[in-house]
Biopython code that builds the backbone (N, CA, C, O; Angstrom):
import numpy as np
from Bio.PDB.StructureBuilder import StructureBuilder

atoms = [
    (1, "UNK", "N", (-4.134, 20.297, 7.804)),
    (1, "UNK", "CA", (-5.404, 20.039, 8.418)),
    (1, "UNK", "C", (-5.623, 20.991, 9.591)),
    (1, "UNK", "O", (-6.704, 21.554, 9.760)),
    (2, "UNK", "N", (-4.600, 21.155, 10.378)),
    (2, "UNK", "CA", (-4.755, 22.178, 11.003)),
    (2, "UNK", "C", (-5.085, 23.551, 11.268)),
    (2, "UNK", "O", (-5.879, 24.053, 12.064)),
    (3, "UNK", "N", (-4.149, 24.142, 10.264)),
    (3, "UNK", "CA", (-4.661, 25.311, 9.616)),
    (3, "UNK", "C", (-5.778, 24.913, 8.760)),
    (3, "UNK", "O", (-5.997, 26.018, 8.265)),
    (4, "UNK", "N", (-6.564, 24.210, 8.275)),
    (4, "UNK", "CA", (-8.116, 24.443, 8.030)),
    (4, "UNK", "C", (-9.306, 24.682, 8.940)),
    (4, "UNK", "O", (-10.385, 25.239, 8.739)),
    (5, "UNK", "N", (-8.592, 23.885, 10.373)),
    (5, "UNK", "CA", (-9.360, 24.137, 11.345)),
    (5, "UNK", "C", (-9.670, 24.841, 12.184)),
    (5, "UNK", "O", (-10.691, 24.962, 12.862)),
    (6, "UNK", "N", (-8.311, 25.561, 12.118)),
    (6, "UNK", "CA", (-8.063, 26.812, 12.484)),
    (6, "UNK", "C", (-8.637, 27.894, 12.118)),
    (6, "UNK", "O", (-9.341, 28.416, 12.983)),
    (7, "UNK", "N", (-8.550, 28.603, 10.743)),
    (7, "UNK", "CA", (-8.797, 29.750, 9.846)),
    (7, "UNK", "C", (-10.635, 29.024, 9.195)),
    (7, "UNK", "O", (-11.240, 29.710, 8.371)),
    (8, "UNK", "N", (-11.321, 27.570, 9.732)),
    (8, "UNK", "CA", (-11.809, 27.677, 9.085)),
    (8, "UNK", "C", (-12.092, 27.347, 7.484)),
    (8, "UNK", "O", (-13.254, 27.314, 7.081)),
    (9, "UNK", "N", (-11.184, 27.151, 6.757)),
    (9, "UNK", "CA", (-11.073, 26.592, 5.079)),
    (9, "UNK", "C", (-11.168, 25.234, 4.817)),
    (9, "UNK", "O", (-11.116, 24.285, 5.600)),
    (10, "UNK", "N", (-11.270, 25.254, 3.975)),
    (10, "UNK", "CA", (-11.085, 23.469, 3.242)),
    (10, "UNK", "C", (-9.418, 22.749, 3.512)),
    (10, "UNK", "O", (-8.403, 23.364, 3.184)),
    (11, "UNK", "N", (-9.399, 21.935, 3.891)),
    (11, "UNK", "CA", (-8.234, 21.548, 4.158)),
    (11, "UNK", "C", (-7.290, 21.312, 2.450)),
    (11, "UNK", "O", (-7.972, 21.230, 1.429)),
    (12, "UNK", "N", (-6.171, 21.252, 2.388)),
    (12, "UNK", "CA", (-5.262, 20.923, 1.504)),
    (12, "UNK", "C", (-6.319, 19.421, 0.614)),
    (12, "UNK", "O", (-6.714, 19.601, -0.538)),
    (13, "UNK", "N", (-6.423, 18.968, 0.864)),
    (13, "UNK", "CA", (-6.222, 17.644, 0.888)),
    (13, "UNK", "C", (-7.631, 16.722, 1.411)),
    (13, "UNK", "O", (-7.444, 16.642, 2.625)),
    (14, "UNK", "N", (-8.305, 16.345, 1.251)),
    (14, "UNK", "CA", (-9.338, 15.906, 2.399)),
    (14, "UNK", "C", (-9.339, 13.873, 1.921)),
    (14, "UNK", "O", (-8.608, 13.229, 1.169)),
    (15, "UNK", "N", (-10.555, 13.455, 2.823)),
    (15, "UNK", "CA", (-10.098, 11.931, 2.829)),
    (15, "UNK", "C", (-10.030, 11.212, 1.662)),
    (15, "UNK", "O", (-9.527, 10.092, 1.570)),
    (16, "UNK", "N", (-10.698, 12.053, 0.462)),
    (16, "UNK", "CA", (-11.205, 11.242, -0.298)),
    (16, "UNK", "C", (-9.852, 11.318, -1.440)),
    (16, "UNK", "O", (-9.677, 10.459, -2.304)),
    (17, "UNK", "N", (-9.221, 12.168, -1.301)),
    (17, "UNK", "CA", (-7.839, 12.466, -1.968)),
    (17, "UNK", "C", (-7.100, 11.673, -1.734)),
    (17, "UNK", "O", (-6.606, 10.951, -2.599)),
    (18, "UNK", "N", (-6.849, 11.607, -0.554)),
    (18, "UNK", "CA", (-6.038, 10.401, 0.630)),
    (18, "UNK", "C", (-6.244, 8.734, 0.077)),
    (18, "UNK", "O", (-5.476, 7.772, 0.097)),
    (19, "UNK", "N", (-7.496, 8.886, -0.358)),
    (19, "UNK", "CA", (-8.385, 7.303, -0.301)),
    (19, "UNK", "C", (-8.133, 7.196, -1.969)),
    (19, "UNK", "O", (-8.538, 6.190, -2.550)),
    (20, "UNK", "N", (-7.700, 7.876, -2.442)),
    (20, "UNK", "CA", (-7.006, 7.892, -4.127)),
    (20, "UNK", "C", (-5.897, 7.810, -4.600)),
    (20, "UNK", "O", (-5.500, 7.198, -5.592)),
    (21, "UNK", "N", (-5.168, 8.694, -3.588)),
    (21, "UNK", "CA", (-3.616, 8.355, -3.661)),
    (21, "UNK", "C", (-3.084, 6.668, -3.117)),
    (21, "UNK", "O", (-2.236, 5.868, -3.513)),
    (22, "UNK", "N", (-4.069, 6.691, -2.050)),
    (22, "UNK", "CA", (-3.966, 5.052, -1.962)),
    (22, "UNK", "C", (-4.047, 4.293, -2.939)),
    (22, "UNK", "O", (-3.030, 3.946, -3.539)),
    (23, "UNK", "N", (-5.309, 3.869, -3.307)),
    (23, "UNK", "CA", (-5.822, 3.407, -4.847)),
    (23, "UNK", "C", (-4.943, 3.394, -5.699)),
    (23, "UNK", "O", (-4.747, 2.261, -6.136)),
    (24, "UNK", "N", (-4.157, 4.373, -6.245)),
    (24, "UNK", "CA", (-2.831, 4.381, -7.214)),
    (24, "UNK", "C", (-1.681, 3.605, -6.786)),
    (24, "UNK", "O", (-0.929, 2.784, -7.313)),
    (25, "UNK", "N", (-1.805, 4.148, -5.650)),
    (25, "UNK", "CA", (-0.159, 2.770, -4.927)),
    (25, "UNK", "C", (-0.168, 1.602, -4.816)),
    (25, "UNK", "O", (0.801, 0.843, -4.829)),
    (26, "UNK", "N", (-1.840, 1.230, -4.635)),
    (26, "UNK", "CA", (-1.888, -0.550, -4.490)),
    (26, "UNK", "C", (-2.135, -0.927, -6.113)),
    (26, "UNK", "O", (-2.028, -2.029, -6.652)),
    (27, "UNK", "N", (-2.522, 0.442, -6.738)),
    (27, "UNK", "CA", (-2.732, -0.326, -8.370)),
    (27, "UNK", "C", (-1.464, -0.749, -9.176)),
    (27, "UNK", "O", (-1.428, -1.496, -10.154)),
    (28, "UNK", "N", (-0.200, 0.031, -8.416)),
    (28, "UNK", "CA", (1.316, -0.386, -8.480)),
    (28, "UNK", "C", (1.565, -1.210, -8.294)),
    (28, "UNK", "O", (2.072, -1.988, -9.103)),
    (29, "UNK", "N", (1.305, -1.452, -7.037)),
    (29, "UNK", "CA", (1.985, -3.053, -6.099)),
    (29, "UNK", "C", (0.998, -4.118, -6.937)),
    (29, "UNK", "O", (1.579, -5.134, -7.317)),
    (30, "UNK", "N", (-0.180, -4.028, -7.214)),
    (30, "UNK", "CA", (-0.751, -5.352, -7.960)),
    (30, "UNK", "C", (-0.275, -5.277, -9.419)),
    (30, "UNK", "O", (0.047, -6.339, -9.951)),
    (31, "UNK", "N", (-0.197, -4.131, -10.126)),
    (31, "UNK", "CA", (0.528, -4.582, -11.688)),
    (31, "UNK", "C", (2.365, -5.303, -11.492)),
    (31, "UNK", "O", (3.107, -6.058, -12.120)),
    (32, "UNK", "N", (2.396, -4.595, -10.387)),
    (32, "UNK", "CA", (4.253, -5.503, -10.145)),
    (32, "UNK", "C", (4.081, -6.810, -9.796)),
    (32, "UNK", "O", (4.794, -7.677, -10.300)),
    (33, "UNK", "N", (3.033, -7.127, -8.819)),
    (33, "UNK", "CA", (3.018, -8.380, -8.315)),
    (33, "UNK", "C", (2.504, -9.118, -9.313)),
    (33, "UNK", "O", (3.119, -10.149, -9.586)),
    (34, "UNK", "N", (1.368, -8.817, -10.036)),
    (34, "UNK", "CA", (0.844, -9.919, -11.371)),
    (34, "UNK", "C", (1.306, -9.387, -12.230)),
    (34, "UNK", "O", (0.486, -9.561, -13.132)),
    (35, "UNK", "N", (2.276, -8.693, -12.703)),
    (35, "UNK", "CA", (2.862, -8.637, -13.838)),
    (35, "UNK", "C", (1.415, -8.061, -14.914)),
    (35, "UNK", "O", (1.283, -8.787, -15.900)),
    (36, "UNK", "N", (0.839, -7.415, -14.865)),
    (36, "UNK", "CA", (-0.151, -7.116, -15.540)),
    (36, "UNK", "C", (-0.465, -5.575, -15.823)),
    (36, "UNK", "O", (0.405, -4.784, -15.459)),
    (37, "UNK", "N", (-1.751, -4.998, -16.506)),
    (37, "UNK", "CA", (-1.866, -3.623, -16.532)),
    (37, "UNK", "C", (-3.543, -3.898, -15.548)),
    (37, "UNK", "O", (-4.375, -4.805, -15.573)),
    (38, "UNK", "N", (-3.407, -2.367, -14.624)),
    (38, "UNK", "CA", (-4.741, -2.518, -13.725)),
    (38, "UNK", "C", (-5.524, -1.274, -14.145)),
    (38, "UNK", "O", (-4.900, -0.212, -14.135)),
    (39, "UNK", "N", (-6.646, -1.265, -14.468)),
    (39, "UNK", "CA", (-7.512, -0.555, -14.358)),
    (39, "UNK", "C", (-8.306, -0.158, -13.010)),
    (39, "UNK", "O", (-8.881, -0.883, -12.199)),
    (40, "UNK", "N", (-8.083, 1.728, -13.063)),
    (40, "UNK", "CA", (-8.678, 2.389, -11.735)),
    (40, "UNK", "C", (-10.254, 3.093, -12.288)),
    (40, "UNK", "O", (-10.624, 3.368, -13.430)),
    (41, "UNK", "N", (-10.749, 3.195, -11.352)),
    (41, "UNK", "CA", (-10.619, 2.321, -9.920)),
    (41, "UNK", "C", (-10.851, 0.883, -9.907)),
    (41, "UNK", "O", (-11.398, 0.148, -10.728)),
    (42, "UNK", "N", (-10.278, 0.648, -8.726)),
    (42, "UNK", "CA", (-10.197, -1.084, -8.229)),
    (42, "UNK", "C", (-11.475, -1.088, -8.228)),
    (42, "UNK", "O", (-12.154, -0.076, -8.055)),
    (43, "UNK", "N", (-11.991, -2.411, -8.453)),
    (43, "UNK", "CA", (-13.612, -2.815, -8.267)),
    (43, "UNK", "C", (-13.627, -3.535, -7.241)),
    (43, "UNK", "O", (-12.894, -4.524, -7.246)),
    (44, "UNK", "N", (-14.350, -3.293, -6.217)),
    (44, "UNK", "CA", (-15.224, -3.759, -4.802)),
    (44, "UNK", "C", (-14.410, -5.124, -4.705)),
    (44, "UNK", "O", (-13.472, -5.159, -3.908)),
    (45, "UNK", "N", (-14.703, -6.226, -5.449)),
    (45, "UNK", "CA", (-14.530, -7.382, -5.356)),
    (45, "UNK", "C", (-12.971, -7.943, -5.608)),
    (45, "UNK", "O", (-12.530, -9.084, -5.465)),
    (46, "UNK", "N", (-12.398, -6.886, -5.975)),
    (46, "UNK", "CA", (-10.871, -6.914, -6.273)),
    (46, "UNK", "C", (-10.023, -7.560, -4.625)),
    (46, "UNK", "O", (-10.338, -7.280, -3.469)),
    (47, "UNK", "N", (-9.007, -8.389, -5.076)),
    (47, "UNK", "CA", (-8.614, -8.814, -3.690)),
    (47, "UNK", "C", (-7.590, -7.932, -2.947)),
    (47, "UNK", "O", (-7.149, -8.133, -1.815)),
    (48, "UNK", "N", (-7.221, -6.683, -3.977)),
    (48, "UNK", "CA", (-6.286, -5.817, -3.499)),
    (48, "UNK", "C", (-6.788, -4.440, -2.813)),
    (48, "UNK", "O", (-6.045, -3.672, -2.201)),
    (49, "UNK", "N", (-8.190, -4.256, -3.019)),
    (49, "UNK", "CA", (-9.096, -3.612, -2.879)),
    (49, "UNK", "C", (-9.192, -3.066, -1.353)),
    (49, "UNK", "O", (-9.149, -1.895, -0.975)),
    (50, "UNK", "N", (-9.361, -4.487, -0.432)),
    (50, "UNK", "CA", (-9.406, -4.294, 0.813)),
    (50, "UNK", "C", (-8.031, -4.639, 1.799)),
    (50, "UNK", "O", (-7.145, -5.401, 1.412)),
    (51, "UNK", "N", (-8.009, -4.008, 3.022)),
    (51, "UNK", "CA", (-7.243, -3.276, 3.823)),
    (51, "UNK", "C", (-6.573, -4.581, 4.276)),
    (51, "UNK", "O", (-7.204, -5.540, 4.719)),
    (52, "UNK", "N", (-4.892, -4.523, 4.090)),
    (52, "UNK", "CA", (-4.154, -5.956, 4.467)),
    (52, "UNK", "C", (-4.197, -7.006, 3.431)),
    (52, "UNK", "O", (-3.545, -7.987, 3.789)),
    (53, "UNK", "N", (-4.647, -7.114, 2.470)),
    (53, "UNK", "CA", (-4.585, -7.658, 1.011)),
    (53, "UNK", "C", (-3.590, -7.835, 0.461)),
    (53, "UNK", "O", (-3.207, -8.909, -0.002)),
    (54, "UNK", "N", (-2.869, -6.501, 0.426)),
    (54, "UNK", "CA", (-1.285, -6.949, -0.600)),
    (54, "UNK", "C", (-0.483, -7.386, -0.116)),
    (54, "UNK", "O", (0.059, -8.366, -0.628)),
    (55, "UNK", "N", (-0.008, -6.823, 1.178)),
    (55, "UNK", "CA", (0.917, -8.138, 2.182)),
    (55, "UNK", "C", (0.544, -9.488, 1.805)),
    (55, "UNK", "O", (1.363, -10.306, 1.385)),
    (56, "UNK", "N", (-0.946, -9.768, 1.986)),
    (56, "UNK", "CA", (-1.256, -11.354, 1.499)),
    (56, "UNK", "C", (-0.716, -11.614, 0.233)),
    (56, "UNK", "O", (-0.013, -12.624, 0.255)),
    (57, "UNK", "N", (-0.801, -10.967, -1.075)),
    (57, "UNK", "CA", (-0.427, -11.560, -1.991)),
    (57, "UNK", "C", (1.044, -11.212, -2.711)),
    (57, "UNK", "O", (1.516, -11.736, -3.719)),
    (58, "UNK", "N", (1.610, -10.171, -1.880)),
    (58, "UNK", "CA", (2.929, -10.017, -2.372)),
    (58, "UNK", "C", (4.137, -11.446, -1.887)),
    (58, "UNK", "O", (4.176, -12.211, -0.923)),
    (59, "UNK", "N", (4.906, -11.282, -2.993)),
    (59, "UNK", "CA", (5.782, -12.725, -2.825)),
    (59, "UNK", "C", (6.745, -12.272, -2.077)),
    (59, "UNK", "O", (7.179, -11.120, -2.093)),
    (60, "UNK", "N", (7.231, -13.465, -1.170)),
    (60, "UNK", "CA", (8.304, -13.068, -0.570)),
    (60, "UNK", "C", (9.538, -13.898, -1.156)),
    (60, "UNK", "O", (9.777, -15.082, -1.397)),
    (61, "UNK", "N", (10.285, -12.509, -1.278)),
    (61, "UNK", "CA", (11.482, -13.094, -1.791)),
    (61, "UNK", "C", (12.401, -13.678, -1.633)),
    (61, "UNK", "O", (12.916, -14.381, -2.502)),
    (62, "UNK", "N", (13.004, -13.465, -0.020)),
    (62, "UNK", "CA", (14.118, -14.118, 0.563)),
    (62, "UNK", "C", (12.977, -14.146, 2.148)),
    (62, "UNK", "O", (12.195, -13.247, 2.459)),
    (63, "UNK", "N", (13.188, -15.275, 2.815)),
    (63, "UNK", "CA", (13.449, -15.400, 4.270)),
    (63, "UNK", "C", (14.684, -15.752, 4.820)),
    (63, "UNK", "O", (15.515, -16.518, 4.332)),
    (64, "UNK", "N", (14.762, -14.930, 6.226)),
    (64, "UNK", "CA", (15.645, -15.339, 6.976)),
    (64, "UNK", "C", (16.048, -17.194, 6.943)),
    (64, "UNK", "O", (15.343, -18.145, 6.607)),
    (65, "UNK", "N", (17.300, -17.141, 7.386)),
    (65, "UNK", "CA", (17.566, -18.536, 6.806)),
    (65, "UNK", "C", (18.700, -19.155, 8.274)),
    (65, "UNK", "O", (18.843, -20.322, 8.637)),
    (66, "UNK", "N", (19.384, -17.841, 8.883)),
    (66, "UNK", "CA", (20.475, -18.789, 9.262)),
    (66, "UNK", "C", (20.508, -17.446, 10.301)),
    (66, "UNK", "O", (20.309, -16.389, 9.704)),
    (67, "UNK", "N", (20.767, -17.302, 12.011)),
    (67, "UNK", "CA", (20.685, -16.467, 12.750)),
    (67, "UNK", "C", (22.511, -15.913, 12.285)),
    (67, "UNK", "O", (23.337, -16.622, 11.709)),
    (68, "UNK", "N", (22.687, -14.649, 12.700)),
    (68, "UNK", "CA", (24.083, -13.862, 12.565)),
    (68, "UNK", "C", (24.731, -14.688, 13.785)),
    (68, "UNK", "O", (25.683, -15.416, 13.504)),
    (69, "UNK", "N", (24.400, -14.645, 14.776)),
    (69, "UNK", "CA", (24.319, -15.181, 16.182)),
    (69, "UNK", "C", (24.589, -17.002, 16.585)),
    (69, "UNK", "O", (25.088, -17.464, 17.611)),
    (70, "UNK", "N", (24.186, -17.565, 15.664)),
    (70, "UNK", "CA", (24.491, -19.035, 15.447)),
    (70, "UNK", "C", (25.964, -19.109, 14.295)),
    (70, "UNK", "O", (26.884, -19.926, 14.248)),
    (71, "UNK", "N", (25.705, -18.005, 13.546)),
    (71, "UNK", "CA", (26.439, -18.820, 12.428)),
    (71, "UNK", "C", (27.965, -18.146, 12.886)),
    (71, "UNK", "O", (28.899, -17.937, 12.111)),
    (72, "UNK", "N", (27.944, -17.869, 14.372)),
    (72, "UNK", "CA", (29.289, -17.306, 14.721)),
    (72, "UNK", "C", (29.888, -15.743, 14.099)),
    (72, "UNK", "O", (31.054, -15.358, 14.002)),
    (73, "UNK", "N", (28.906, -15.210, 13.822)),
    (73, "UNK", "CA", (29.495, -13.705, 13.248)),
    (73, "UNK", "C", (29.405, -12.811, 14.868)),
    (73, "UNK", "O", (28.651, -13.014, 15.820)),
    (74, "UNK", "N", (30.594, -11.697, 14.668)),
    (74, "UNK", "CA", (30.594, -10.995, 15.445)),
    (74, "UNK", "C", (30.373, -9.606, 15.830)),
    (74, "UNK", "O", (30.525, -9.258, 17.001)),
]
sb = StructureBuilder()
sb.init_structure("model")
sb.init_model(0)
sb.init_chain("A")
sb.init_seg("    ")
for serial, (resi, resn, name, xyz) in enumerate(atoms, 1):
    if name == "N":
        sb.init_residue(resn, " ", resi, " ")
    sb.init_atom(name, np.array(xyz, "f"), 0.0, 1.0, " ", f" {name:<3s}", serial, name[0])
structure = sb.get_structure()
């Protein structure tokens, strides 16, 4: 980005590239999380769609359960 701004050129890369490569990674994390196949692009109304979404619906697998610190480890 720099050197585009510099010399002037099109950058490598610009937002909308950025905003696609995203799109592909959450279309990952939702076919893993529902076990399903996703069609791109996500549609508007999709719950994975918007920003902080997949944290909401990804499962958690283990929680903390027992402090290192209580259970006498050293």
């Amino acid at each position: 980005m720099l050197a585009a701004i510099r010399y002037g050129r099109a950058p490598i890369a610009d937002g909308r590239d950025g905003r696609n490569a995203i799109e592909v990674v959450t279309a990952i994390y939702k076919a893993g999380i529902e076990r399903t196949f996703v069609s791109l692009p996500l549609k508007a109304d999709d719950h994975y769609y918007r920003a902080g979404q997949l944290v909401a619906h990804a499962p958690h697998f283990s929680e903390k359960q027992t402090s290192l610190v209580e259970a006498g480890a050293s």
